[in-house]
N, C-alpha and C positions, 0 to 999 in steps of 0.2 A: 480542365476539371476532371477528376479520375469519376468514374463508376463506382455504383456504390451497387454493393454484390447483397443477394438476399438473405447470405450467412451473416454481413457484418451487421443487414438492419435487423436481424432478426438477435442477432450478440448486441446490438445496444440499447433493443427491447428488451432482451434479459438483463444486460446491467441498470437500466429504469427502472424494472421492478425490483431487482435485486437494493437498490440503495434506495429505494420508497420502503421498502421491506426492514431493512437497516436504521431509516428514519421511526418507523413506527415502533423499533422494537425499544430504541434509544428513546423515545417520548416516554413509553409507558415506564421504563426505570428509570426515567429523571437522569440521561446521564448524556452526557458531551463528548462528542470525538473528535481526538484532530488527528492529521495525517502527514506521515514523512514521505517523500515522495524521491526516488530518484530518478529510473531507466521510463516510468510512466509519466513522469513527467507532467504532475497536476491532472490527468484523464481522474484520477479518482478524485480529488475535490472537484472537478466542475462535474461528476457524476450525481455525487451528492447534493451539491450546490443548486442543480436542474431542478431538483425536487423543491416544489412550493411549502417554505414553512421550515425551509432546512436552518434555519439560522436559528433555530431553536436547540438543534441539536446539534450540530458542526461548528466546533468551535474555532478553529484555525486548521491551516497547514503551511505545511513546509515541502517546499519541493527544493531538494539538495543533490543536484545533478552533479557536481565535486567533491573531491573528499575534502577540500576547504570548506566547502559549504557546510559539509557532512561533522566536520570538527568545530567549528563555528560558531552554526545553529544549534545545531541539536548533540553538541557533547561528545562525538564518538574519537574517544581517544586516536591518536595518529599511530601508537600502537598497534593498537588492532587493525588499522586500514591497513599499516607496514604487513602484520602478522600474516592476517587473513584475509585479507582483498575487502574492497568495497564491496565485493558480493560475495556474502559471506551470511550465515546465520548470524555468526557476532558481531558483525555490521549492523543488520537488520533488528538484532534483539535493542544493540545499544539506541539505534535510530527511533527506536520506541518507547522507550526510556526518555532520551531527550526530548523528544516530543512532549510526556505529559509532564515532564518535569518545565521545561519552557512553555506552559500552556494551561488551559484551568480545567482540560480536561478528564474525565475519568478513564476512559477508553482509547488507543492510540495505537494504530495500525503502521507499518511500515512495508516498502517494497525496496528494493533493490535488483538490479539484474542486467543481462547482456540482451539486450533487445536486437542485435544486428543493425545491415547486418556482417559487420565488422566487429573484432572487437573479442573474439571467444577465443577460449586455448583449450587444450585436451582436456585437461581437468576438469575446467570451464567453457563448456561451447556456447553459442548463440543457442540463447532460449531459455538458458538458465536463473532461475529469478528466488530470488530467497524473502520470503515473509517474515514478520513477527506482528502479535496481535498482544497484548498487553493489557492490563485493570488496575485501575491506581492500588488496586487492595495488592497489587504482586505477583498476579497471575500472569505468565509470559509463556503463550508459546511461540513454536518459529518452525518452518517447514522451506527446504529445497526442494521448487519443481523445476520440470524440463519440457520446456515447452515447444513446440516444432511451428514453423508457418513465417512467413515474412515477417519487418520490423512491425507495423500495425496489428497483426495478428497475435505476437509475441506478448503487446501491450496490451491488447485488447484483454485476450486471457487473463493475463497478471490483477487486472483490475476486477474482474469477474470473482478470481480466487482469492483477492482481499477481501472483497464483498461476501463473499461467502464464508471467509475465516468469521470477519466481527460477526456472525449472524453465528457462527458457532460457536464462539464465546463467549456471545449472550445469553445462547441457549442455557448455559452452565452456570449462569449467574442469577439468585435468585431476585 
């Protein structure tokens, strides 16, 4: 059984509030999220999912750890997997897309990324994870970060940083 460090409990008390925070904001505007999930691997639906009451506001996801899965489920042409990589902005925008489009939600978050800790190229190192956060109305944004720390660590942040995208693109939403 590994150890459990006072950074990771104290990062999964911030992802608790952070996706209780997320719930409440999604109750007060009546609206429904669901989630593409690939390098994180479902950590951000059972974050949400923890929250009591979430089934109000999380409406599905999708975790698409292939880019078959990735073509699939959720649409994202084999183009752009060929063009851009699976970790890609236009991976992650399309992944977002597909999601609300396969889904009855308003709101739809995507990740993608190289968690380690194999798997990085120059271009692409371990740690690199590409967002996109989306509103049925069209509003998409999409952000590449770069994240440092072992494969847990890597994911931990990623879901932290989704958390905090929907929370800014609600801010924006009236």
């Amino acid at each position: 059984m590994g150890v459990i460090s006072a950074q990771s409990s104290d990062d999964e008390n911030a992802i608790t509030q952070l996706a209780a925070r997320v719930g409440k904001c999604l109750r007060q505007k009546d609206l429904l999220l669901v989630s593409a999930e690939s390098c994180t691997g479902g950590w951000l639906g059972q974050a949400v999912t923890a929250i009591a009451g979430s089934s109000a506001w999380y409406e599905r996801g999708f975790i698409t750890y292939s880019n078959d899965a990735k073509n699939e489920l959720l649409n994202v042409s084999l183009a752009i997997l060929e063009k851009y990589g699976a970790v890609s902005e236009e991976a992650a925008r399309s992944m977002a897309l597909g999601a609300q489009k396969n889904s009855h939600a308003h709101v739809s978050v995507a990740i993608t990324g190289i968690a380690g800790p194999a798997g990085g190229s120059k271009t692409k190192p371990v740690g690199t994870v590409c967002f996109a956060w989306m509103l049925k109305d069209g509003a998409l944004t999409s952000e590449t970060c770069h994240f440092s720390g072992d494969r847990e660590s890597v994911r931990r942040q990623s879901v932290i940083k989704a958390l905090n995208g929907i929370l800014s693109l609600l801010s924006r939403h009236p």
